[in-house]
N, C-alpha and C positions, 0 to 999 in steps of 0.2 A: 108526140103525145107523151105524157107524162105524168104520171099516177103517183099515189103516195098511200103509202099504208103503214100503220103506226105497231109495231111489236114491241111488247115491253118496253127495252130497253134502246132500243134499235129502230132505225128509219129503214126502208126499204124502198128505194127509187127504181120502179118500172119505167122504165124508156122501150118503147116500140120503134123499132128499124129496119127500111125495108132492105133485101137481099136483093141486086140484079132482077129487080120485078118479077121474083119467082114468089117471092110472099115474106111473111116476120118473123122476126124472133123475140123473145121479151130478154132483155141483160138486166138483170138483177146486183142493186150496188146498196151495199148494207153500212149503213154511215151508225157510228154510235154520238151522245148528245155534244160532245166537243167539234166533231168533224162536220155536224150541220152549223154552228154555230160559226165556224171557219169558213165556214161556203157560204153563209148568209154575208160574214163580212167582208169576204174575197170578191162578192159579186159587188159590193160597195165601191173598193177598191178597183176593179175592174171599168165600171160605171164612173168614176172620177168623184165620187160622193166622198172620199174621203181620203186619205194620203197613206202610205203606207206604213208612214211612221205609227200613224193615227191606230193604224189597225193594229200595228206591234202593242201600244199601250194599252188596247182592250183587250187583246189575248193573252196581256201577260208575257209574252215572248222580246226575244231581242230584232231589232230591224232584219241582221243578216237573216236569222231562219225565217221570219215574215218573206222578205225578198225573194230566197229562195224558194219558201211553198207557194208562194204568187207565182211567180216563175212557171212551176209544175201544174198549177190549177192552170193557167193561160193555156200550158200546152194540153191538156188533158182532162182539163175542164174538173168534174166530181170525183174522180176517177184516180186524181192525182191527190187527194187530200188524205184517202184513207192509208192507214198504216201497211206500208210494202210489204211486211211477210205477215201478211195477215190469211192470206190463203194459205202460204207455203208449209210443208210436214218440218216441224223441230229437226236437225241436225242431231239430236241430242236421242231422238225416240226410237225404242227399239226396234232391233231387222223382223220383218213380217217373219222369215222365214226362220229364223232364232223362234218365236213363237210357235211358230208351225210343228215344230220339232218339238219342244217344249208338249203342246199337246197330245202328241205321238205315245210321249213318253208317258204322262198322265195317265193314259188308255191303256198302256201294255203294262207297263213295270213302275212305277214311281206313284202308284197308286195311294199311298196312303204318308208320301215325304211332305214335313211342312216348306214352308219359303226358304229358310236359311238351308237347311241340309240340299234341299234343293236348287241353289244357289250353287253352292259345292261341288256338289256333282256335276254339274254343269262345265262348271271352267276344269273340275276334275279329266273327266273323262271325255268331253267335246272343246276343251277350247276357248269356251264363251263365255267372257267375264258380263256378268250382269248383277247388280245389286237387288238384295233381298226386296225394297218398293219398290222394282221395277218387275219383279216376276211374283208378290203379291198379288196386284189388281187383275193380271192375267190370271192369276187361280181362282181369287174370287168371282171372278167373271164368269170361269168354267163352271164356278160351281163344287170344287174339287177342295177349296179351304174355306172354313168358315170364320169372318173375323170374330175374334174374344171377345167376351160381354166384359165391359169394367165390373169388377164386383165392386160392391157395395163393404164400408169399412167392418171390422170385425165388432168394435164398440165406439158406442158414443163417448164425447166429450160428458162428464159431468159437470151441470150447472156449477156456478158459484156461491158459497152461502153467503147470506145477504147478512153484510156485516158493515152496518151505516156508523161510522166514525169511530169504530173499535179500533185501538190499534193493541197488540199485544205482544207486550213485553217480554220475555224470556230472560234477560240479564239480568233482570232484579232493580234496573237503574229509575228513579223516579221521570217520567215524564207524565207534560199534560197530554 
């Protein structure tokens, strides 16, 4: 059985499947508008409705990657279409526990340090290199920094006076 439900931007494919006739689970597959449009044509392609090359020229891609995501879809059916580290946490994202500490500190003593000095301190006296936007959003988050309002300019532009086909001279030289 197989439901479909429309989010924004996002499909969501309910598949119900049964466990060793203990009972179901519902697995939840979140396709964005390219990866349905890939599945629509994969199943074409699957179905002998059309050639592979065929389907390279409607998605825009080259045969090898077409070949290859057929490939994937075959073995994996929906499943294999959507982007691999789409579940997975960034390599790049900071250590929970780098944070954890970080709030520690907020609480007891660094009460009142903005991002940068805070920053500082950090790889100062613990160690931990971290860049100013990256221990921003954790302080705004806490609640502990408040981002800057842009101000507003100190003076305006003044208009231009309206000067229709004057031109003026200063060197004395005749023109029209």
């Amino acid at each position: 059985m197989q439901k479909l439900l429309q989010v924004k931007y996002f499909t969501i494919f309910c598949q119900s499947k049964t466990i060793n006739s203990s009972g179901t689970y519902m697995r939840y597959l979140i396709m964005n508008r390219k990866e349905r449009e890939q599945a629509k044509i994969f199943e074409q392609v699957k179905l002998g409705i059309i050639t592979k090359i065929e389907a390279a020229a409607r998605l825009g891609f080259s045969g090898r990657w077409v070949k290859k995501k057929v490939k994937r879809y075959y073995e994996q059916e929906d499943r294999g279409l959507i982007h691999r580290s789409r579940e997975n946490r960034s390599s790049k994202r900071w250590d929970i526990q780098n944070e954890k500490l970080l709030i520690e500190l907020f609480k007891v003593k660094w009460y009142e340090f903005g991002p940068k000095f805070t920053t500082e301190k950090l790889e100062e006296l613990y160690s931990i290199k971290a860049s100013i936007e990256t221990v921003r959003p954790s302080m705004i988050r806490l609640n502990i920094w408040q981002p800057k309002q842009k101000r507003s300019k100190h003076r305006k532009r003044r208009e231009r006076r309206a000067m229709l086909e004057l031109m003026v001279q200063l060197d004395g030289s005749h023109h029209d």
